[in-house]
N, C-alpha and C positions, 0 to 999 in steps of 0.2 A: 752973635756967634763967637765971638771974643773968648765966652770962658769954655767953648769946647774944645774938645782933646782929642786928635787925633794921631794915633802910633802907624806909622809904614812900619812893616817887618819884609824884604826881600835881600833876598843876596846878590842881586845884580843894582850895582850900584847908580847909574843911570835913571831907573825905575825910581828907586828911592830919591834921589834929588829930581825929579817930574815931580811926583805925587808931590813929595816937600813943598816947593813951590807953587803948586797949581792953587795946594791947600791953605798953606800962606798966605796967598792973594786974596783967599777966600774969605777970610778973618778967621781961619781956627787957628788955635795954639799947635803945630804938627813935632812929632819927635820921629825920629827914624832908629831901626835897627837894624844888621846884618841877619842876624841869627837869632837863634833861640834863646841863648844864654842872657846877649842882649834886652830881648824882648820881652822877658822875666820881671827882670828888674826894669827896667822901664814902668814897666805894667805896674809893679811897686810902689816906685819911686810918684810915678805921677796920675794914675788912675785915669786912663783916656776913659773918651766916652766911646770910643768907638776905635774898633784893629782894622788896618788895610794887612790882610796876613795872607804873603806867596803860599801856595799847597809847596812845593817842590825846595826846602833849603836844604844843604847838607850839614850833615849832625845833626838836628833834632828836626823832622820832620812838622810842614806844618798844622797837621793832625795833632802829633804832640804836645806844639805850641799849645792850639787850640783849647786842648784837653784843661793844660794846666792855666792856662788865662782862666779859665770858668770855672776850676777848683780854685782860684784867688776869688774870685769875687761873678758871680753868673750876672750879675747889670754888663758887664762890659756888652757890649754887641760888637762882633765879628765879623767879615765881609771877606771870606776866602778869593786867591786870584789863582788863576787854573788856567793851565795854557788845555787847548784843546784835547778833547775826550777824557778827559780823568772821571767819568761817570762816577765809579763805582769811590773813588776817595771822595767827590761831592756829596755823596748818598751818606758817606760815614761822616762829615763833617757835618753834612744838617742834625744825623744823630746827636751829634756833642753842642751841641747849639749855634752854629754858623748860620746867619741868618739870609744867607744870600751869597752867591758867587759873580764873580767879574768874569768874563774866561779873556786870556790874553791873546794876542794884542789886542789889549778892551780901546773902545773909546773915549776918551778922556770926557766927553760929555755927557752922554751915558753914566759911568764912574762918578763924576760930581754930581749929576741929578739924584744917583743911587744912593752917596753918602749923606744930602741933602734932607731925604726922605726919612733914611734911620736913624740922623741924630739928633734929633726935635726932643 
């Protein structure tokens, strides 16, 4: 598991240092980002094999993110987090190829069995 990659993208920063860590322990390589802008490049820089990407950041939305991760390169696999009811922004992210949603406050075990599953 060593050489997989995984990106957090949230803007609450607590989230992002869990995920870091839990994923850390896990043996994947993990990077975090606040934002979009961030995420971008990240995405560039290091080609994860797989996004933990918030639906909800301010300034570029995570639809947008989404959008433009999979105009970089459509292998990445994406795993939107959605706090309750965003039905109709999950419905538009599977369009753009998100391959799955968490909704928040997800279970952390849950979350690693899911990320488990997609990054083989």
């Amino acid at each position: 598991m060593g050489d997989k990659k995984i990106l957090i993208v949230d803007d609450q920063f607590g989230i992002r240092v869990l995920l870091y860590e839990v994923f850390g322990k896990e043996g994947y390589k993990t990077f975090q980002a606040a934002n979009g802008k961030e995420a971008i490049d990240l995405v560039k820089r290091n080609h994860p094999d797989l996004v933990l990407l918030d639906m909800k950041i301010p300034g570029m939305d995570g639809l947008e993110i989404l959008k433009r991760i999979k105009k970089y390169d459509q292998s990445i696999k994406v795993i939107m987090m959605t706090a309750y009811g965003e039905l109709d922004m999950i419905n538009e992210a599977s369009k753009h190829g998100a391959i799955t949603h968490i909704t928040k406050p997800f279970d952390i075990d849950y979350l690693r069995k899911t990320v488990k599953e997609h990054i083989v």
